[in-house]
Legacy VTK file of the C-alpha trace (Angstrom):
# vtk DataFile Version 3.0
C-alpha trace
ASCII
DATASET POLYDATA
POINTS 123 float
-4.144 19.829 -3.903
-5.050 19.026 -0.143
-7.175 15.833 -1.294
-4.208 14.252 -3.155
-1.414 15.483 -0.405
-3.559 13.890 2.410
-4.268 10.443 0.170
-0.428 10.276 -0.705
0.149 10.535 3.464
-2.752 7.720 4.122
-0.997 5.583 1.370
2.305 6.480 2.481
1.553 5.612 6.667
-0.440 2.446 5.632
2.389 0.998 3.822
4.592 1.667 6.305
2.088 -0.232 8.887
2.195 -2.846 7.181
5.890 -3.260 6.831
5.836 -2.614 10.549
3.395 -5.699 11.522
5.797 -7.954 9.071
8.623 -7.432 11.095
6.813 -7.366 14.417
5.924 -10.875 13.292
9.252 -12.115 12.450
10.305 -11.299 15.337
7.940 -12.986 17.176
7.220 -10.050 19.515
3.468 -10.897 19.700
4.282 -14.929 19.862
1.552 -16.724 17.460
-0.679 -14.178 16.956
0.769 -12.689 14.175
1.798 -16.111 12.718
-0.472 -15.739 9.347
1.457 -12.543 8.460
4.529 -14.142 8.006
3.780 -16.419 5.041
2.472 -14.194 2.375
5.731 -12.432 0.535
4.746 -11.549 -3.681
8.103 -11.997 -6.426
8.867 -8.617 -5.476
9.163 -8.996 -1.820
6.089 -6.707 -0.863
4.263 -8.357 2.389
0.952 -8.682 1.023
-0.795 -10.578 3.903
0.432 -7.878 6.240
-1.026 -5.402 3.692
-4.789 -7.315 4.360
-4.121 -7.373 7.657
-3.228 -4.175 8.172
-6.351 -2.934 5.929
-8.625 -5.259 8.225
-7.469 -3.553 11.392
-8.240 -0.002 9.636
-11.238 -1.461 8.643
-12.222 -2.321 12.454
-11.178 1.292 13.634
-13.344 2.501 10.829
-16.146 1.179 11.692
-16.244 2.704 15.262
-18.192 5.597 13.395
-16.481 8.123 14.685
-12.924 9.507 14.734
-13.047 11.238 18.079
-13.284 8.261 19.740
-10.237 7.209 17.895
-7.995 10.259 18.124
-7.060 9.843 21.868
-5.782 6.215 21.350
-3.772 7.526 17.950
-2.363 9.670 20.028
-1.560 8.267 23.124
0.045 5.131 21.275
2.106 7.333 19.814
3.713 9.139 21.878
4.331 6.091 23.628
6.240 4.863 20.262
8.132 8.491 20.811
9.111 7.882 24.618
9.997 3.730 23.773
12.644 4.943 21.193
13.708 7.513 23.198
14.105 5.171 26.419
16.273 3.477 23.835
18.191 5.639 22.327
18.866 7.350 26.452
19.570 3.319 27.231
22.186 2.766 24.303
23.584 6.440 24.987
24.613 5.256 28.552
25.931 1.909 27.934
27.908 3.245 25.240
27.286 0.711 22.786
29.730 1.338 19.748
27.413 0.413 17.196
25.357 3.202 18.310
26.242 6.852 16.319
23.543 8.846 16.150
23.563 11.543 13.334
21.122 14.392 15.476
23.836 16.871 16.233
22.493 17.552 19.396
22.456 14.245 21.027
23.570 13.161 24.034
21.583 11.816 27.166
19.754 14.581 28.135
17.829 15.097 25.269
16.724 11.280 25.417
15.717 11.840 28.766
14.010 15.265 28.029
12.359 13.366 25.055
11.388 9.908 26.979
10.286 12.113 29.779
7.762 14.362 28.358
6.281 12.379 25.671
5.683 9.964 29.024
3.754 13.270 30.857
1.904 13.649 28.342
0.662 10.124 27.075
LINES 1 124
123 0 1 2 3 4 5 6 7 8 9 10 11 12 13 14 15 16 17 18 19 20 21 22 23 24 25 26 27 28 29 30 31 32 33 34 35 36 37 38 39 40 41 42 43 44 45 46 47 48 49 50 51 52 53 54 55 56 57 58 59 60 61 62 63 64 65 66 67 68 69 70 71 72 73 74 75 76 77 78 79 80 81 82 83 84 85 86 87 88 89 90 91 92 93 94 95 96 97 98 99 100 101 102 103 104 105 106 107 108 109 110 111 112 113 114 115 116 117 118 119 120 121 122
């Protein structure tokens, strides 16, 4: 049962990645580099050249050998993804944008601060 739940989760986080780098390319957040990701759409509208992208970059990692000498950088990047949205959400909170209604009963600008603050101690 733990094989399949933990090959469902790889699946699951690689096809998000993927996703991900097709829309980090569209936007042009990483200028040219990422210009070969963009062209490759199937009928269905799945990004399959940021799917072989994506696997080549595992691929690369993979080959390092050993996965303690990955873990650190897994980690650290993200819980710098954790303190960037919550720099956001703390920045949108304060200017009061009225677009921005966030569902987390709890909110308000203290817990983005709490949240952008300590995933930043301990990156």
């Amino acid at each position: 049962k733990q094989w399949y739940q933990r090959r469902v989760r790889a699946l699951s986080t690689f096809a998000g990645a993927s996703r991900i780098l097709e829309a980090l390319a569209l936007d042009d957040i990483l200028g040219s580099l990422l210009e070969v990701v963009k062209k490759g759409r199937s009928r269905r509208g799945n990004p399959w050249v940021a799917v072989v992208v994506s696997w080549a970059l595992l691929q690369a990692l993979l080959f390092v050998g050993s996965l303690n000498t990955i873990a650190p950088f897994v980690a650290t990047f993200s819980l710098l993804t954790y303190a960037t949205v919550n720099m956001a959400c703390l920045a949108l909170g304060l200017a009061g944008a009225p677009n921005f209604r966030p569902t987390f009963i709890y909110f308000n600008k203290y817990t983005s601060l709490i949240g952008f603050v300590s995933s930043i101690v301990m990156a």
